[in-house]
C-alpha positions in Angstrom: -103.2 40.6 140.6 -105.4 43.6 138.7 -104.4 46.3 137.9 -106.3 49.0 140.6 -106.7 52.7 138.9 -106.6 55.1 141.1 -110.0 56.5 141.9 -110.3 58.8 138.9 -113.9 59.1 136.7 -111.4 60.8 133.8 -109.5 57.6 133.7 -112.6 55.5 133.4 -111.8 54.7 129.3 -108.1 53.6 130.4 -107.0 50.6 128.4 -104.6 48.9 131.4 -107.7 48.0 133.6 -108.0 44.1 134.0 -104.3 43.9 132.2 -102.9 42.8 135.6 -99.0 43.0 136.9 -97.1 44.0 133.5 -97.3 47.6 134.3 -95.3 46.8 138.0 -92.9 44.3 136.4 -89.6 45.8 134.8 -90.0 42.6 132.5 -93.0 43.9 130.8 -92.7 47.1 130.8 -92.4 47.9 126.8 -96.0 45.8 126.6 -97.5 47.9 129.2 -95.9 50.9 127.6 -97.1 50.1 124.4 -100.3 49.7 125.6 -100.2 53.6 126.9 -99.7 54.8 123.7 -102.8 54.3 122.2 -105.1 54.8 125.8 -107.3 57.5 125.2 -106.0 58.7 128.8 -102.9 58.8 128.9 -102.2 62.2 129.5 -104.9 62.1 132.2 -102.9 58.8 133.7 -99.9 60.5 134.1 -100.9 63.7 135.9 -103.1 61.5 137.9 -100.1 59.8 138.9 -98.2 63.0 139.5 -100.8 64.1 141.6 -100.3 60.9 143.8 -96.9 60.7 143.8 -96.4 64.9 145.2 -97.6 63.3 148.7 -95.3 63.3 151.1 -95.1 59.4 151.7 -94.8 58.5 147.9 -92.4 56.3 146.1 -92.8 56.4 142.0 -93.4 52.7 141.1 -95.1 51.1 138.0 -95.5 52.4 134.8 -98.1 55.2 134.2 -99.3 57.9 131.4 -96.9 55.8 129.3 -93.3 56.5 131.7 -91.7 54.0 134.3 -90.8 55.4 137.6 -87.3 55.9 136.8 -87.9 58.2 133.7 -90.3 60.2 135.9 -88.0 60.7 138.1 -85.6 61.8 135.4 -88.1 64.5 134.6 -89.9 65.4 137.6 -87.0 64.8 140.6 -87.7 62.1 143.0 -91.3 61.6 145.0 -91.5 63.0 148.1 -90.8 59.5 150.1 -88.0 58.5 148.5 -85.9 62.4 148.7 -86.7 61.3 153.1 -84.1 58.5 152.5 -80.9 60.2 150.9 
């Protein structure tokens, strides 16, 4: 599987494209999250992924802008889909 960006021009330069599942797998994560530390849009990447994850169906996964899902949900509060299931 390849990693799909979300359709974003801004993240165009993003070095996880073609780097496949790592950045989904909890195994991998510190590869994929070194990886975001030296993308050139990684601040872009993660309010992209904000953006996403504010509608109302969403579930954080993955890692993104350099966080996993869990410490984005540390800092932001759960995504919108997963507060429907408490």
């Amino acid at each position: 599987m390849t990693l799909q960006l979300m359709p974003d021009p801004t993240l165009a330069g993003a070095l996880c494209k073609n780097q496949g599942e790592k950045f989904y797998s909890g195994r991998a994560c510190k590869e994929a999250r070194a990886l975001c530390e030296e993308c050139p849009v990684r601040e872009r990447c993660l309010e992209v992924c904000l953006e996403e994850e504010s509608r109302p169906w969403a579930r954080r996964w993955g890692v993104w802008g350099g966080m996993t899902a869990i410490e984005r949900t540390r800092k932001f509060g759960p995504a919108p889909g997963e507060m429907q299931e408490a």
